[in-house]
C-alpha positions as CSV (number, residue, x, y, z in Angstrom):
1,X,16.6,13.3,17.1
2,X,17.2,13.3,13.2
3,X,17.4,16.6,12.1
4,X,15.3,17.8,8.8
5,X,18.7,18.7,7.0
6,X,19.8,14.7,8.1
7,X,16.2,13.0,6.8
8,X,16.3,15.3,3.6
9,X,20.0,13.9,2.8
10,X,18.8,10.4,3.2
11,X,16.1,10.1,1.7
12,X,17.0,12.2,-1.6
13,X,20.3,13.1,-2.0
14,X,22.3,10.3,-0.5
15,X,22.9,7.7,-3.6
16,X,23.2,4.2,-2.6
17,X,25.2,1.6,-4.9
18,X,24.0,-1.7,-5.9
19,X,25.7,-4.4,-3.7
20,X,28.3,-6.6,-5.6
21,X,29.5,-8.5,-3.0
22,X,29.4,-12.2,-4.1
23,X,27.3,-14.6,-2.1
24,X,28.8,-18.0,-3.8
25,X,29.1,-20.9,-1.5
26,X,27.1,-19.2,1.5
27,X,24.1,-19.8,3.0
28,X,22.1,-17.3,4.5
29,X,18.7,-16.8,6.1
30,X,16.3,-13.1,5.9
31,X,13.5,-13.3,8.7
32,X,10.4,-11.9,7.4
33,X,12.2,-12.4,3.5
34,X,8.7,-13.0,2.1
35,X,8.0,-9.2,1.4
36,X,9.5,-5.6,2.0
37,X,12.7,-4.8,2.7
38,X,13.2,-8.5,3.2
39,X,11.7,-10.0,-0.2
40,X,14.1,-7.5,-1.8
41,X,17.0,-8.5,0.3
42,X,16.2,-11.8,-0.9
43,X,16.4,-10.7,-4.5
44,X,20.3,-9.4,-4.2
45,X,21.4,-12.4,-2.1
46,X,20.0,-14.3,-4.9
47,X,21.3,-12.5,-7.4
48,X,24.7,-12.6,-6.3
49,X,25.4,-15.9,-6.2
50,X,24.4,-17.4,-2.9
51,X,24.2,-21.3,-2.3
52,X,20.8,-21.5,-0.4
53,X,18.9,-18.5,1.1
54,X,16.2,-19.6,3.5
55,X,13.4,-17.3,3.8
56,X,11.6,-17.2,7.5
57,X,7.7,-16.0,7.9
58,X,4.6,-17.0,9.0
59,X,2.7,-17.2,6.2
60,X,3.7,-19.9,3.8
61,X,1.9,-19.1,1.0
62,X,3.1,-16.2,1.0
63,X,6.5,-17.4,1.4
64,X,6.0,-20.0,-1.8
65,X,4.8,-17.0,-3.6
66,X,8.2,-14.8,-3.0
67,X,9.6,-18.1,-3.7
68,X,8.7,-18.6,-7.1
69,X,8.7,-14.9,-8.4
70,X,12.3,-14.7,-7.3
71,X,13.2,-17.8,-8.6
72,X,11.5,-16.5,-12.5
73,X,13.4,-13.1,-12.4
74,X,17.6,-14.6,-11.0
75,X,16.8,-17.9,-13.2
76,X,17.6,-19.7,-9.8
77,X,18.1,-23.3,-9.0
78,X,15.0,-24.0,-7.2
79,X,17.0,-25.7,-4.5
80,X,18.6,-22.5,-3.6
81,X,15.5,-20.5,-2.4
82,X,13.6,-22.2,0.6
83,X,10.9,-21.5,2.9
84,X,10.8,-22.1,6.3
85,X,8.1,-21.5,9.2
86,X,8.9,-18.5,11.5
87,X,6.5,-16.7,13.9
88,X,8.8,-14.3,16.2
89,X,5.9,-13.9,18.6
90,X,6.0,-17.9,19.0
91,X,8.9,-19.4,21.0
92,X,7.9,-22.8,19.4
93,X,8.1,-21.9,16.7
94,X,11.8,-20.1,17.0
95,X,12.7,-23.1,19.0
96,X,12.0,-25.1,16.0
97,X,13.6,-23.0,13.4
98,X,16.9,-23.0,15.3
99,X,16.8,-26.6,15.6
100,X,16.3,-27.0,11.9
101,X,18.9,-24.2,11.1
102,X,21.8,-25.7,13.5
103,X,21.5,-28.5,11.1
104,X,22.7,-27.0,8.1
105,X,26.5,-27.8,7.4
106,X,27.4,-24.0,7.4
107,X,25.0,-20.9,8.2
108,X,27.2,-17.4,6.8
109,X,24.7,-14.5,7.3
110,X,22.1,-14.5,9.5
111,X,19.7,-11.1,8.3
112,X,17.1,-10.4,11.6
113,X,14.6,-8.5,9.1
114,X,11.5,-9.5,10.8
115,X,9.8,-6.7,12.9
116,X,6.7,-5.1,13.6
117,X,5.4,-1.6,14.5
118,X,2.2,-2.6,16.5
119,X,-0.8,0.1,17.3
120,X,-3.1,-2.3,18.3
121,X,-2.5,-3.4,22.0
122,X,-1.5,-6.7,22.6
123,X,0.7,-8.9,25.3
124,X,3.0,-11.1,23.8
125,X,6.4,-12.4,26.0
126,X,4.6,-10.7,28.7
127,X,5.0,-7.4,27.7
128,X,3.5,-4.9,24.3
129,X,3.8,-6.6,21.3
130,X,5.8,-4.5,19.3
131,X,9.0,-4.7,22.0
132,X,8.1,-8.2,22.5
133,X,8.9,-9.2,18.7
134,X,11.3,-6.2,17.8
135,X,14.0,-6.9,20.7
136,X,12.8,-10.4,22.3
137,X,11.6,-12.5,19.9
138,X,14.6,-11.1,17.2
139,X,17.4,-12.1,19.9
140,X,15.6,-15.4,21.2
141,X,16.5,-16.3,17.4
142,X,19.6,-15.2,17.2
143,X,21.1,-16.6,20.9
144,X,20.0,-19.4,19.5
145,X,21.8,-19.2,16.0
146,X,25.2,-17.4,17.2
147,X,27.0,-21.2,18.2
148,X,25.9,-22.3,14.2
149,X,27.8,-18.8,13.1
150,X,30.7,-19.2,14.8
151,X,30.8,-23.0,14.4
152,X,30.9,-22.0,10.0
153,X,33.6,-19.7,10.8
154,X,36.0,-22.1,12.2
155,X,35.1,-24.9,9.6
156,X,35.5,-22.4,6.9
157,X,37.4,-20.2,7.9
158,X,35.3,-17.3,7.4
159,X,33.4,-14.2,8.7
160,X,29.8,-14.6,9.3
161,X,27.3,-11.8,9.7
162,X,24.9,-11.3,11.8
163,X,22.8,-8.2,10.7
164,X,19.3,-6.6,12.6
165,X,17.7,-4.3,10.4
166,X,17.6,-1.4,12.5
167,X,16.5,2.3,12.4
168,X,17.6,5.8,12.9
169,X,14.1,6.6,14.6
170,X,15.6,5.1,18.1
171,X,16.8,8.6,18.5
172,X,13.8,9.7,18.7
173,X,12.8,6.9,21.6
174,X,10.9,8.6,24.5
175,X,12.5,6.7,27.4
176,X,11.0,8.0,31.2
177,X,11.0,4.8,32.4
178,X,14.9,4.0,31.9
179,X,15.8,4.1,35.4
180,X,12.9,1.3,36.5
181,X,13.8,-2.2,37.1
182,X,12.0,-3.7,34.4
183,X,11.0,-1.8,31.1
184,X,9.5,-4.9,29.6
185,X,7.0,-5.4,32.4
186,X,6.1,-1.5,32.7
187,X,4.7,-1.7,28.9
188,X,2.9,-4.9,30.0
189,X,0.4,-2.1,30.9
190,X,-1.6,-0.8,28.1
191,X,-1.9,2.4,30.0
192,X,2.4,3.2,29.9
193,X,2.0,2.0,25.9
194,X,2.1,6.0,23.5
195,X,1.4,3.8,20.1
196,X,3.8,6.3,18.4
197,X,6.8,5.7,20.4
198,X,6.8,1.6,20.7
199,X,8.7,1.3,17.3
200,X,11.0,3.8,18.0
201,X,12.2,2.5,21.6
202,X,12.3,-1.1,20.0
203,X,14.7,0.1,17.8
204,X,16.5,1.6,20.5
205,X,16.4,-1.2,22.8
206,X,18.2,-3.3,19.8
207,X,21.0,-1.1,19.3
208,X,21.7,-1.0,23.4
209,X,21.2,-5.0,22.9
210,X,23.8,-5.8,19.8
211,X,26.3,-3.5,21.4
212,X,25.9,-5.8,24.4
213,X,26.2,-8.8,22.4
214,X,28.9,-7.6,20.3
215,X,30.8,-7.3,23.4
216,X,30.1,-10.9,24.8
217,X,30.3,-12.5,21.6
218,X,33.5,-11.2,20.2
219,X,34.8,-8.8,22.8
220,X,37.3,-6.0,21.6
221,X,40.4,-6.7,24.0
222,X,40.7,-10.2,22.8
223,X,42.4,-11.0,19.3
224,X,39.9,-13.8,17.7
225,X,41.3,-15.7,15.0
226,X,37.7,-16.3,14.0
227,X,35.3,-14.0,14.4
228,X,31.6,-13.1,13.6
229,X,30.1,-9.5,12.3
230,X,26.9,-8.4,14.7
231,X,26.0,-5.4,13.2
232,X,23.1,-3.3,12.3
233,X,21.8,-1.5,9.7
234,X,19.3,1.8,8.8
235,X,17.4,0.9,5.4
236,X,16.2,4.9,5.9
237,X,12.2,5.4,5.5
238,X,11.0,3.2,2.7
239,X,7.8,1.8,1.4
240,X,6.3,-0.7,3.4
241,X,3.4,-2.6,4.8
242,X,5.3,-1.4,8.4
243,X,2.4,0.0,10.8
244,X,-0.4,-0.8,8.7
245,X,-3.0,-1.5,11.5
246,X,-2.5,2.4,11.5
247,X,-6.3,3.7,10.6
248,X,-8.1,7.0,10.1
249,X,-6.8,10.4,9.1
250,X,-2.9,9.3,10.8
251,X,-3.5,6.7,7.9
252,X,-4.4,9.1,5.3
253,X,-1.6,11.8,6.7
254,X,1.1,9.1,6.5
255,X,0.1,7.8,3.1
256,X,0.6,11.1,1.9
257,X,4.0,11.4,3.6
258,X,5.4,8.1,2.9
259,X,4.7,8.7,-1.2
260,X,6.1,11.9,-1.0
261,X,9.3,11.1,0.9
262,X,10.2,7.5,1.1
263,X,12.4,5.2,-0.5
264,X,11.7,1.6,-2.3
265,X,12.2,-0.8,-0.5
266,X,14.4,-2.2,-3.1
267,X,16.8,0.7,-2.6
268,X,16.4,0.4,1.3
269,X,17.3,-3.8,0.6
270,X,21.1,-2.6,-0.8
């Protein structure tokens, strides 16, 4: 777990530099990019010179919204900025978005912002919602995206990314069950679910899964000439929309903390 001295350093000493990393030339895609940490994200990509930056969500309008607020504040193209459908609890719709995406002549960063901290029950990929879209639905899209990534860096001869926005609470991942045969099917029952804990063991779950597809993709003990970047980072604790089906006094309490002690999101985006 995190200790106090850790989560004081991060969220108010620690000072985090602008990125300046140029984008020219690439193409890259932010799930969830129409607000948050992901609208910022947007904002830098933008800003630094990228070729196209497709933004993924559910909500077009709000997409088209994102859209043309960005496009006022970098002085954009508007060809560089699009908006594409993308419901992570939908494997239609992910099916579709890949399809779409494995047509573009190069994909260079591929950001897996989209996420989710659920409290109100639901099934979704057969098993609690939050899981389902943190860890399933994230790497259903990205399976589906790695061949595009590693197809730009032979043409180009380049180093793609592939980056899950992540988060230091998976230490903090209550995990009795991690000796069962199937986690995903235990949480399929509303009575294993603690509504505090889902978030945290889906962030868990997606380290224990990049580290696995790290090693499949792009394993250590062989020398590729063109590899791709699976990576993930912790944006620390920012403000966000992030749990907001939260309601009563936890709602109040957390308000209270998250003013107090979080980060932007624009500083979390860097």
């Amino acid at each position: 777990m995190p200790s106090l001295r850790n989560f004081v350093y991060t969220q108010f000493l620690a000072k985090i530099s602008r990125p300046t990393a140029s984008f020219e030339e690439k193409t890259v895609i932010v799930t969830g990019g129409n607000r948050g940490l992901g609208k910022e994200t947007v904002k830098h990509i933008v800003s630094l010179g990228a070729s196209k930056v497709i933004i993924g969500c559910r909500n077009e309008t709000h997409g088209l919204e994102t859209k043309q607020e960005i496009e006022s504040i970098t002085n954009c193209s508007p060809s560089t900025l699009e908006v594409w459908d993308l419901d992570i609890e939908s494997p239609a719709s992910i099916r579709r978005f890949a399809e779409r995406a494995n047509q573009l002549s190069r994909l260079d960063v591929l950001i897996n912002n989209a996420g989710i901290s659920a409290f109100n029950f639901k099934v979704v990929y057969d098993t609690e919602r939050t899981l389902a879209v943190n860890t399933i639905g994230t790497f259903l899209l990205a399976l589906q995206l790695i061949p595009k990534l590693k197809e730009t860096a032979r043409k180009y001869e380049v180093i793609p990314v592939m980056t899950t926005v992540a988060s230091a609470l998976y230490d903090n991942a209550k995990y009795p069950e991690q000796h069962g045969d199937d986690i995903f099917t235990w949480y399929k029952d509303p009575s294993h679910v603690k509504k505090f804990n889902q978030y945290n063991l889906s962030k868990l779950l997606q380290i224990y899964t990049i580290q696995k597809l790290s090693a499949i993709v792009d394993p250590l003990a062989i020398d590729s000439p063109r590899p791709i970047v699976i990576n993930a980072m912790d944006p620390m604790f920012c403000k966000s929309d992030l749990g907001s089906e939260v309601t009563g006094a936890v709602k109040v309490l957390g308000g209270i903390f998250r003013n107090i002690t979080a980060r932007t999101t624009e500083e979390g985006s860097r």
